[in-house]
Every structure is written in C-alpha cells, then in structure tokens.
N, C-alpha and C positions, 0 to 999 in steps of 0.2 A: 640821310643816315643820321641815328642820334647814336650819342655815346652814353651807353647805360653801363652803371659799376654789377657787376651780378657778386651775391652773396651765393653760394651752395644749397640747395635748397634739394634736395634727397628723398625720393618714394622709399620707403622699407619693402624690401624682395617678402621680407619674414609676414611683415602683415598681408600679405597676399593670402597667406590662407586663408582671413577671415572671410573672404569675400563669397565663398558658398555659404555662410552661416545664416545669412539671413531666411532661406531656403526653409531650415529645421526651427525657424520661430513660430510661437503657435499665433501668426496673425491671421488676420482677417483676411478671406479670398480675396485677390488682389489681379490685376491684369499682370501675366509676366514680365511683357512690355508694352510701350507705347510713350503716348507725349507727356510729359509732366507741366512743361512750359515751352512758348513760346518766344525768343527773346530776336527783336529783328527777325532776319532770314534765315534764324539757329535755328534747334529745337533741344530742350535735355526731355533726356529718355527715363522712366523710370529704372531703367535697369544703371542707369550714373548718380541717379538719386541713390538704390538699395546700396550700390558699390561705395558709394562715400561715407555713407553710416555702418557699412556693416559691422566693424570694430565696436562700436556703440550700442549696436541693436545686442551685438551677444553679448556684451556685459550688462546691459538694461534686464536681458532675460534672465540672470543670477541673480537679480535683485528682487525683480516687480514681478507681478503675473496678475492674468487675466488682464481685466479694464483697466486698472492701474498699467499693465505693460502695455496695452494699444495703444493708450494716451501720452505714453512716454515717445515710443514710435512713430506714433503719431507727429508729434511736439521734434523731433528727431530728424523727420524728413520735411518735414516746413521748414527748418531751416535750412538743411541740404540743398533743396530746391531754392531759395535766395542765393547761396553762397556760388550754385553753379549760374545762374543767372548771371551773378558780379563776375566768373569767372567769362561767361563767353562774351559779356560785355567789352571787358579788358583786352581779350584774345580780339574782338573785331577791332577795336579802338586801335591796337597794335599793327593789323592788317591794313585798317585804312590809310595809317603813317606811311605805311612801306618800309617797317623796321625788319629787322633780322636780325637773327640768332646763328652765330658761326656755330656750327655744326662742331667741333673742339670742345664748345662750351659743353655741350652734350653730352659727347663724348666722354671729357673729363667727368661728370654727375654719373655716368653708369660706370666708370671704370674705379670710382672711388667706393661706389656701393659692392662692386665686387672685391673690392681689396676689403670691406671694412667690415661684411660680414659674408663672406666667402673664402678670405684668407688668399684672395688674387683665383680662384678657380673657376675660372670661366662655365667651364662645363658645367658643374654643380649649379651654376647660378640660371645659365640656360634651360638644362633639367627641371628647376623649381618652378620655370614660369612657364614650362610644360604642362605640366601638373597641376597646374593652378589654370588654364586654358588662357593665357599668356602668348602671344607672338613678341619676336623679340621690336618688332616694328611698330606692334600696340606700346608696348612698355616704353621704345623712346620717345613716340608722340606722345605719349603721359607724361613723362620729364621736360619735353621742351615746354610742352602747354606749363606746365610748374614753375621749369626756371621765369618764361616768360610773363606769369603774371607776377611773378617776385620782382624781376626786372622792371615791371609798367609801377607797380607799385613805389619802388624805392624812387623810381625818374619824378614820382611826383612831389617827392619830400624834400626839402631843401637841407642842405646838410648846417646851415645857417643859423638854426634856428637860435633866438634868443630868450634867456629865461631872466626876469630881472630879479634882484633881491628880495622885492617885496610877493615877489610869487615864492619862492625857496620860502624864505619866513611863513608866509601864510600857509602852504602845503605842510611845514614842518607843526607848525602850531594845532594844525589838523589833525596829527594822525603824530603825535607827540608818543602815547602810549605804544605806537610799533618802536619805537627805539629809546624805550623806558624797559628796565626788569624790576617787577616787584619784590618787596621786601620779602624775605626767608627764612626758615630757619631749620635748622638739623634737629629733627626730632625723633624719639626713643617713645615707645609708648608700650605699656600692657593694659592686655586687655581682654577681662573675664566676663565671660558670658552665664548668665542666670539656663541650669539647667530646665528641662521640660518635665515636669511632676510625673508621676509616677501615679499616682491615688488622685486622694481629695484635693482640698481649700490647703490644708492645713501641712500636706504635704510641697504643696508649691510655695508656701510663705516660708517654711522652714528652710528648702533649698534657697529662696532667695536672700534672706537673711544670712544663710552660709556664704553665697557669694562676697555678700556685702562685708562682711567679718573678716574674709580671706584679704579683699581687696584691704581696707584698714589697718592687716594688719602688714600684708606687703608695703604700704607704703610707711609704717611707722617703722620698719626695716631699713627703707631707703633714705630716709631722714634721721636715722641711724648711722649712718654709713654704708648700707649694701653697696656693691653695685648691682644699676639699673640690670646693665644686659645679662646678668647671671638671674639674677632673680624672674628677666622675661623669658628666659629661655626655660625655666621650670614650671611658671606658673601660668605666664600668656597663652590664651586661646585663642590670637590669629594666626597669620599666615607668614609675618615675620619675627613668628618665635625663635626660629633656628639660628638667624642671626643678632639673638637679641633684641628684638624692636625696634630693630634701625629702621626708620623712612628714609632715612638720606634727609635733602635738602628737600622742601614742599614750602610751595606758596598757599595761600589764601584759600585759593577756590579749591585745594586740593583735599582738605576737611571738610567736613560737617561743620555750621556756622557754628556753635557750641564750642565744637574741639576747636576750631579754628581762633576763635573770642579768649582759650583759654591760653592755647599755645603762643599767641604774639604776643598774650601780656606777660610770662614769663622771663624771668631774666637766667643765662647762659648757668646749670647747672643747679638752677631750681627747680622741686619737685612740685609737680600741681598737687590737689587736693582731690581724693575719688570722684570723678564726674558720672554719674547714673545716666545712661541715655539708653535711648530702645532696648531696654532688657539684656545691659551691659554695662560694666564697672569701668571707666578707662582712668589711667594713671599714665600722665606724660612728663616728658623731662626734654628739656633745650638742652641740644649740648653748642651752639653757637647761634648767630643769626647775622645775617645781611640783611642791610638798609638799601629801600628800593632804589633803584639808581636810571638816571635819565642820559642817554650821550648828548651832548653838547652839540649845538647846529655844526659848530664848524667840522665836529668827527664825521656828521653825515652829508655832510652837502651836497657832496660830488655825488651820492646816491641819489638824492631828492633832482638834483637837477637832471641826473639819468633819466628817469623816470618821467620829468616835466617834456624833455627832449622826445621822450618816445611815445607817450600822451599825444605833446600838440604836430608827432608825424602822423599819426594813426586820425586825428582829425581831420588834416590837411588829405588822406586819402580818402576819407569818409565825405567830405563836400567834393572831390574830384568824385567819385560814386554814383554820388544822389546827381550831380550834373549828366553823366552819361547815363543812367536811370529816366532821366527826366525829358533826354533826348530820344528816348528807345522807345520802340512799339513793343511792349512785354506784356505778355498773358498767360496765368497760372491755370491748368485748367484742373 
C-alpha cells in the first residue's frame, strides 16, 4: 500500500454538454467508433478521443473553418490520443502496484461538484448526466480514473525539490521585463481630421489647409492659456472628445511611433507642436508621467522560485512518462 497526498481534482457536470458537439462539426467522415491506439492490453477508442476535445473542437469551429478547421482538429486529436495514452499508462502502472483509492476520496470529488455547482441538489445534478447520456457509474469511474492519475502523478514529485540562488538570479535575469512596468504617461490629445473634398484638386487643398489653420490656431490658444479638455471637447474629432482627450495613462507601444517619439519627449504640462500624420492634425499635452520601474529580485522571489519548483515537478513526471512509454507495447493506428 503507498501513501499518496490527493489534491481535488474535479470533472465540471456543466461541460458535459459539450460533448455531443462534436457530432454538428463540419468534419470529415469519420468511423463513429473504434480503436484509435493501442497502449499494452488497453485500447482508447475514438469516441474518448472526440470526448476529450470536444470543448475545443466547438470553440476551434467559431474561429477557423474549412481546411484551416480540419487541420486544427486534426492537430487537436493527436494530441488527445497521446495524453489518453499517458493516461492509461499511469492507470496500469497503478494497477500493477496494487494501489487504491478509498472509495471517500471519491465520494468527497462528486459530493463537492454537487455542492459547488448544484447548490447540494443531488437530483438536479443526477438529471444533468441523464441528459447528457451519463450513468451515475460512468461518471464516478471518470473521477476515480482523474483523481487517480493526479494521485500517480504528485507520488512521483518529490516535495524536496531544491532551487539554488544562481537558478532564481538567472530565471529572473531572463524574463526581467515580466516584472518590469514601462514608463508612462497621462495623455490629452486632439485630433482633427482633413475632410474628403467635395470637387476638384483645389477643393481638397483648400479643406486641407483649413484643417491645418484650425489646428495652429487651437494650439496658439493652448499656449495661451486655454484649457486642453474644453478646447477638445469642441474641436477634437476622435472618440475621446466627450471626455476631453483624456487617454489615461498609455505606454509606448500604445501610440503610433510618431505620436509615441512626441509624447515621451514632453515634459508634464507641455503643449506639443501640430503633428501632420495620415490625413490628421494631432496636438498632445502630458499631464504627468511614470518612469519605468523594475521590482527588485527580493520583491519576486518567492514567485520565481514557485515557478522553478513546479517546472522541475512537471520534468521529474515527464522522464517518469517517457520511462513507462518506453516500457509499453503502444500503437497509434
């Protein structure tokens, strides 16, 4: 007998409907069922294949279509077909030990899913996996099979694991910009658009020259004294006229390199100079700005070493894996 710690590991009752969906995809004829692989003295069936993606396949179908969506599908159930593979691997590897699963453990996993979107109503929850073609006997052998590869899984992780300083430094040096904020700033802009002529040549250079006129002369208003957000609220032709031309606070990549080149050089409560860009006047103004800022290793540590911890568990399960892989008569057909 080993002693395995079980984490909760939980089917959703609700995603069950998904699982006629794949039925209404427009795929390619397909055998309803039969073998997909061989694994040992198992077999997964195409219908545990369709059933594990179906979540996937109908959202794949809101995106992609046609050849693009076979090939998503496609790309969808090769992986399926692996992942049940490593599952019944795990499940024999379990059997062969002569482990077990208290029947409580179980119990508690279906009595939590009923409390936690059920509201504790048994019936309702029974009813749903009616309707869904659902036996209540199918469903807890799907929980045990779950807790159980959770269970094989965590038995092979050591809870030990060690991360030394110079791994935290180097991961953090790596990936510095995840816990870096670039510099900012609160910007107000207007911004007049060149209208569409009307006539000729001569009518298009005249409207454009008006805009240019308006714009020059709104800003020698502002460099007057106006204020910005009265004066965008009458004159600006985007979309945050109403409140003035407030962007809020915007980084870098959130402009146009132009506007972006104009707005960091600015200092807090200076008006730019008309900038001309695609068949538009803009006039910007800082009203503050933030210097980019970096958190300090020690603020993230305990993050980074998180992350290194559950890195090198997920390793340590992935060479346990390819071992019992390696040991197995498996064939994809």
């Amino acid at each position: 007998m080993i002693s395995i710690r079980f984490t909760p590991f939980f089917l959703s009752v609700a995603a069950l409907a998904l699982l006629a969906a794949v039925a209404t995809l427009p795929a390619a004829e397909e055998v309803i069922n039969g073998i997909a692989a061989i694994v040992n003295g198992d077999v997964v069936t195409f219908s545990q294949v369709r059933e594990l993606v179906a979540a996937q396949e109908k959202s794949a179908s809101e995106i992609y279509h046609g050849e693009e969506l076979q090939a998503k599908i496609k790309e969808m159930r090769e992986h399926a077909v692996r992942d049940l593979i490593d599952r019944d691997l795990i499940l024999q590897e379990f059997k062969k030990k002569e482990f077990n699963i208290p029947a409580y453990i179980v119990d508690d996993s279906i009595q939590h899913i009923i409390r936690q979107e059920f509201g504790g109503d048994r019936t309702a929850f029974v009813k749903t996996l009616q309707a869904q073609g659902y036996t209540m006997a199918r469903f807890r052998d799907n929980e045990k099979d779950k807790i159980t590869v959770q269970a094989m899984r965590q038995s092979k992780t050591s809870e030990n694991v060690i991360v030394s300083p110079v791994q935290i430094r180097k991961f953090y040096e790596q990936h510095r910009t995840s816990y870096s904020t670039p510099s900012q700033v609160k910007l107000r802009m207007i911004v007049l658009k060149e209208g569409a002529a009307s006539g000729g040549g001569d009518a298009s250079t005249a409207s454009s020259i008006s805009k240019k006129q308006m714009a020059a002369e709104i800003r020698e208003k502002l460099t007057g004294g106006a204020e910005f957000d009265r004066l965008a609220q009458m004159y600006s032709e985007d979309s945050t006229n109403e409140s003035g031309g407030d962007w809020g606070w915007v980084e870098r990549k959130t402009l146009n390199e132009e506007l972006a080149k104009v707005a960091f050089s600015l200092k807090p409560s200076e008006i730019s100079p008309v900038i001309p860009l695609d068949n538009a006047y803009y006039i910007l103004m800082v009203e503050a700005e933030k210097p980019a800022v970096t958190k300090p290793l020690s603020e993230v540590q305990q993050e980074i070493v998180q992350k290194l911890v559950q890195e090198e568990k997920l390793k340590t399960q992935d060479r346990w894996l390819k071992e019992l892989r390696k040991k197995a008569y498996i064939k994809i057909l």
